[in-house]
C-alpha positions, 0 to 999 in steps of 0.5 A: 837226432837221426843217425848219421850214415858214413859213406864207407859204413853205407856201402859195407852194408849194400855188399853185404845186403847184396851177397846175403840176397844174391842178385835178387832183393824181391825176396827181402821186400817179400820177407819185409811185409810178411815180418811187418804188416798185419798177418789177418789172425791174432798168434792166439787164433793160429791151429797149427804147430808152429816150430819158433826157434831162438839163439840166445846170443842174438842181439836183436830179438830177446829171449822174453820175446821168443817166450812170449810168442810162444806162450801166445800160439796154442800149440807152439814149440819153441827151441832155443840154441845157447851158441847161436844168433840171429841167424841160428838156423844157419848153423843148425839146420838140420835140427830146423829141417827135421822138426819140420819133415 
């Protein structure tokens, strides 16, 4: 049985899909292939450092799956934030941005 979508909880969700990607959803479709479709290579075959990072408290993408990603690219280095989400980044940004400098 599919979900039942309750008009108050539909149009929460449009604002605040609409204020976390301002007046522009072309990158949001531009991020959904990237994340969903075939990338071409297999994480195995990647030759570059790869910076992965995870917070622990994100309900969405597990710690076993950030370690697996992780042991699947040669030369990856994953950080995990114990305080974070799913959005870590936002809180530890310059940690994100000095790993990639």
């Amino acid at each position: 049985r599919g979900a039942v979508i309750v008009p108050v909880r539909a149009a929460r969700c449009r604002r605040a899909l609409w204020a976390g990607f301002g007046h522009c959803l072309g990158g949001f479709r531009w991020r959904g292939l990237d994340v969903w479709l075939p990338w071409g290579l297999r994480s195995d075959e990647i030759s570059r450092r790869v910076h992965l990072w995870h917070g622990e408290q994100d309900p969405r993408v597990s710690a076993e799956d950030s370690e697996f990603l992780r042991n699947q690219v040669p030369d990856c280095v994953l950080t995990t934030w114990p305080d974070s989400g799913h959005m870590g980044m936002a809180k530890h940004w310059d940690q994100v941005l000095s790993a990639l400098v």
